[in-house]
N, C-alpha and C positions, 0 to 999 in steps of 0.2 A: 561499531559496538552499539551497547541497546541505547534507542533513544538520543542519539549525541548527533549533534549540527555542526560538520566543520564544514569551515569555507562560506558558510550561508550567513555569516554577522559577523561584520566589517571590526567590532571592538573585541570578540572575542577572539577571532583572526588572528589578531595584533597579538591578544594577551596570550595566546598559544605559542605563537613566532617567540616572541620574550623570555616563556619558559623553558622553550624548547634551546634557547639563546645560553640560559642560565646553565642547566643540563649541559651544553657543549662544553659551556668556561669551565663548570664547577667537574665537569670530570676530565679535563686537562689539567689540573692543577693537584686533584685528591681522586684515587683510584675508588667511583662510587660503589656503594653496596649493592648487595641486592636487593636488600629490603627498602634503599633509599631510591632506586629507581622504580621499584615495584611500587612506591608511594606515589610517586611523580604521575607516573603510568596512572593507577587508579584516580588520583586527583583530574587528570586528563580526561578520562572516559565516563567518572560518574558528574563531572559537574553540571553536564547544560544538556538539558531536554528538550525537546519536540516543542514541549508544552510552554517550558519556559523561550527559548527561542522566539517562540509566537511574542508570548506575553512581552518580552522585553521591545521588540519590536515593533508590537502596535500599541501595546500601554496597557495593554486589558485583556482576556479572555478573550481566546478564539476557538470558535465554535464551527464546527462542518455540518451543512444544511443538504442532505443527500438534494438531486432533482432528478425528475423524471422527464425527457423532453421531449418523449415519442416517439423518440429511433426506435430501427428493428437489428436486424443483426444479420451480415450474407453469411452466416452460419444455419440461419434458418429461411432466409425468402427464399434460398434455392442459388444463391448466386457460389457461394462455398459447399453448403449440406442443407440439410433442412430440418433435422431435431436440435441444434443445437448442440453445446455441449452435454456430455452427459448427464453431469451432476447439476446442469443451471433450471433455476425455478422457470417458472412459468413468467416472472416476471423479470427478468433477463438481469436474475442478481444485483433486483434493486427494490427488495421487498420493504426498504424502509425509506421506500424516495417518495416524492409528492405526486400529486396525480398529472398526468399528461393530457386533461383536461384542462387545465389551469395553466395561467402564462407562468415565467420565470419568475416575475417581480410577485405574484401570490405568492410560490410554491416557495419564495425568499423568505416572506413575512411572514405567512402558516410556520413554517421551519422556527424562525425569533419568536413564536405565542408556544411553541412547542418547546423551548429550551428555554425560555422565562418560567414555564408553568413547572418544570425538573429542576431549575435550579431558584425556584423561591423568588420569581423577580427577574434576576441579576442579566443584567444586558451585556453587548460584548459587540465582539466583530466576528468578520464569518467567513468561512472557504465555501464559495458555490460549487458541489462536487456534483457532475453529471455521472449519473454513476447509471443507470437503469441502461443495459445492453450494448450497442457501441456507440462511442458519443461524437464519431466521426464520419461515419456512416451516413450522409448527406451530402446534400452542394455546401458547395463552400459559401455562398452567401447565405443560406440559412443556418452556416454554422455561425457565420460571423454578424446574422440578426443574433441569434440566441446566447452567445457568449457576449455579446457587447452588451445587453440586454444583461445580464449575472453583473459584469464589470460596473455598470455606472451604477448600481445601488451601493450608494453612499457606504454603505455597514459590510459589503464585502472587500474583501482585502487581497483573496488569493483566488484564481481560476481553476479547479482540478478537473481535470478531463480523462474517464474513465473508458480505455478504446483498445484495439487490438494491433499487435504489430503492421497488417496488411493491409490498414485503413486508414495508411498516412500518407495518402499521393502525396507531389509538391509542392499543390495548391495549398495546401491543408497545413502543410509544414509551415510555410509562410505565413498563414494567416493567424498558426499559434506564435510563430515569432511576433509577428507586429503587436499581437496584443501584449505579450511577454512585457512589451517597451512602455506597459500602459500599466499593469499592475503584474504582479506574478505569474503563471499558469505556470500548473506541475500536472506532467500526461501521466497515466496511470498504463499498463500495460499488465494484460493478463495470459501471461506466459505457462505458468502452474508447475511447468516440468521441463528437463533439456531431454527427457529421453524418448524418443521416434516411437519404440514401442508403446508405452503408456501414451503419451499423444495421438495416438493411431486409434486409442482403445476410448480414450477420453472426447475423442470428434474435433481436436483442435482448430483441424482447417489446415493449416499450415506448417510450412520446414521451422527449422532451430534458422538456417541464413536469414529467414523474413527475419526473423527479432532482429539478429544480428544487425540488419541493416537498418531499420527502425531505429538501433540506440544510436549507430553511427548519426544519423540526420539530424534526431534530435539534440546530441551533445554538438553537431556542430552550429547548430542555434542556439546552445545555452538554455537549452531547455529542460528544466529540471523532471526527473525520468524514477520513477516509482513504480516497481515490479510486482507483480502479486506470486507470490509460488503461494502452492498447496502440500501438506503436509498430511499424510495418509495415502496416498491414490493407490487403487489395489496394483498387487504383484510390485509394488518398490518397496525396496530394503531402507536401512539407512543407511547405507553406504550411497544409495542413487541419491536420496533425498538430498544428502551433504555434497554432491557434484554440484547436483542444481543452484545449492544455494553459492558454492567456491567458484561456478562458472555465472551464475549473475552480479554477484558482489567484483569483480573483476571483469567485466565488460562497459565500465564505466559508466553507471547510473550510478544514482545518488543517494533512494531511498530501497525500503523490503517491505511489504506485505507480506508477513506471515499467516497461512491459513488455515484452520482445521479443515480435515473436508466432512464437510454435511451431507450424510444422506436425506433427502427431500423426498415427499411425497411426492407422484405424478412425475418425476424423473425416470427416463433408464437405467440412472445408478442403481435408485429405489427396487426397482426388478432387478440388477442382479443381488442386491444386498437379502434381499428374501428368500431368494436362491441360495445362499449361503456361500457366494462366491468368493467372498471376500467380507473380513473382521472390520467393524469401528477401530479406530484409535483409543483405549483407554486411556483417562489422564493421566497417569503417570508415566505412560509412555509420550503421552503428547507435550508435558513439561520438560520431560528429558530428551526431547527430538526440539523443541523450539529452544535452550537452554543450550545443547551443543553449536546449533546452527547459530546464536547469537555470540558465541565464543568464537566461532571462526570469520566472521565478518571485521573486514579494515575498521578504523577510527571513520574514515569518510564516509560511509556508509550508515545512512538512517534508517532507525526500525522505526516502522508508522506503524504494526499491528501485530499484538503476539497471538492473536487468534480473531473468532468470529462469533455474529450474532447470527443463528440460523431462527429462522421464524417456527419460534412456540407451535402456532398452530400447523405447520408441516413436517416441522423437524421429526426423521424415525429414527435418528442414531447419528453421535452420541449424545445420548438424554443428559449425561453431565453437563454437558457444555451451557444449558441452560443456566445453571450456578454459576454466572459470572462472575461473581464477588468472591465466588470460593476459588475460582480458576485461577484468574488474576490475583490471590495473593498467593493459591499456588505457585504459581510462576515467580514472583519475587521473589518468596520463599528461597528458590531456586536457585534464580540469579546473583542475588545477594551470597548465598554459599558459594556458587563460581566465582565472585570478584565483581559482576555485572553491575551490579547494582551498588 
């Protein structure tokens, strides 16, 4: 359900177990309503956030510091394809990371002058997310210079590693478990879709079993597993959109990326969107497609994101999406009518 951490904090754990305890007794004993389990239910699903989660657990605001670490993608050197995905920028979907001139520990401390100067001051802790293109996509000891390097700044708390199914030999697997034992790390995995055809059309690179086996490795590390789907991809219905999200919410990860999809400048999307080959998402259809897909998602299941920031200067569609503040309380809006919220 939206924004809800089960299993990830040992006290709410507990207090879950308890209620869930209570609910057994009290309806052995008195035949419950519906409106009293329908309360219980809501009191379950709306009380603890992402946000709060964090907060309870390190004492303070926790802030995500995109990085940029230089990787390329075998989407594009030729080892998989060579454009890329279709719809991915020129800067491999990490138009808001630091530069890959700069080490880790800069692009750390650039990241806390850049979220002090947005939020008045206010200091915090942080998730080093490598997000710019595949963040696995190297030797393994330069993975484990450059994550170790994230890890010991004092002010980071959590590792996010932003990479593709097909780019977790089992050197790689290990050497996110070892760190796992050292502070958090959460892989990020950009899936977009379960259907072969839009996959094929979108440049993915690879089958639905890579994933498959991907989540399998990782949950058997304990690796915490955060999916990205897209939401619009041309020629999908909502009916496909709601597989993808009913077959990754049941493959056993833990979090969702939800994502608008962006048409970009200097994309192939961008050519065929000019072609008229295919519609933007309007937001009312995008509230009402992230809104159902958030209804159908277990309690165990974390949303990290009901949409995206497409960069101002390249974004060609949807120009909405720029109004974030209107977006996001559309979607509450929304939510809160379903029960969500």
């Amino acid at each position: 359900m939206l924004l809800c951490s089960f299993g990830t904090n040992t006290s709410f754990s507990v207090l879950k177990k308890n209620i869930m305890l209570i609910v057994f007794h009290f309806s052995r004993h008195r035949k419950p309503s519906v409106d009293s389990l329908q309360g219980l239910w809501y009191f379950l699903i709306t009380m603890y956030t992402v946000n709060q989660y964090l907060k309870d657990t390190y004492h303070t605001k926790v802030y995500k510091i995109a990085i940029n670490a230089g990787f390329t993608c075998p989407n594009r050197d030729g080892t998989v394809g060579t454009g890329g995905c279709i719809f991915c920028s020129g800067e491999g979907s990490g138009d808001y990371a630091g530069s890959p001139c700069k080490s880790v520990t800069d692009q750390i401390e650039e990241g806390k002058k850049q979220v002090a100067a947005k939020m008045g001051g206010t200091s915090g802790k942080y998730i080093a997310y490598f997000q710019a293109f595949t963040n696995t996509y190297a030797p393994v000891e330069k993975l484990r210079e450059l994550f170790t390097e994230a890890l010991s700044h004092p002010d980071v708390v959590i590792l996010s590693v932003a990479t593709r199914p097909d780019c977790l030999p089992e050197e790689v697997l290990d050497l996110l478990s070892e760190l796992n034992r050292i502070k958090p790390v959460w892989v990020e995995l950009g899936l977009q879709t379960i259907h072969e055809t839009t996959a094929r059309y979108i440049r993915r690179g690879y089958d639905l079993p890579v994933y498959d086996r991907a989540v399998a490795e990782l949950k058997k590390r304990n690796l915490y597993t955060i999916v990205h789907v897209i939401l619009g991809l041309p020629g999908e219905t909502d009916a496909d959109m709601f597989r993808t999200v009913d077959y990754v919410a049941s493959s056993g990860i833990r979090g969702i990326k939800l994502q608008l999809l962006h048409v970009l400048e200097g994309t192939d999307l961008a050519k065929d969107y000019k072609k008229g080959l295919f519609e933007a998402l309007s937001m009312d259809r995008y509230v009402y497609l992230v809104t159902e897909c958030i209804k159908r998602l277990p309690p165990d299941v974390t949303v990290h994101r009901m949409t995206g920031d497409g960069n101002r200067r390249t974004l060609i569609a949807p120009l909405w999406s720029l109004d974030k503040k209107r977006v996001l309380n559309t979607l509450n809006a929304s939510l809160q009518k379903a029960g969500c919220l």
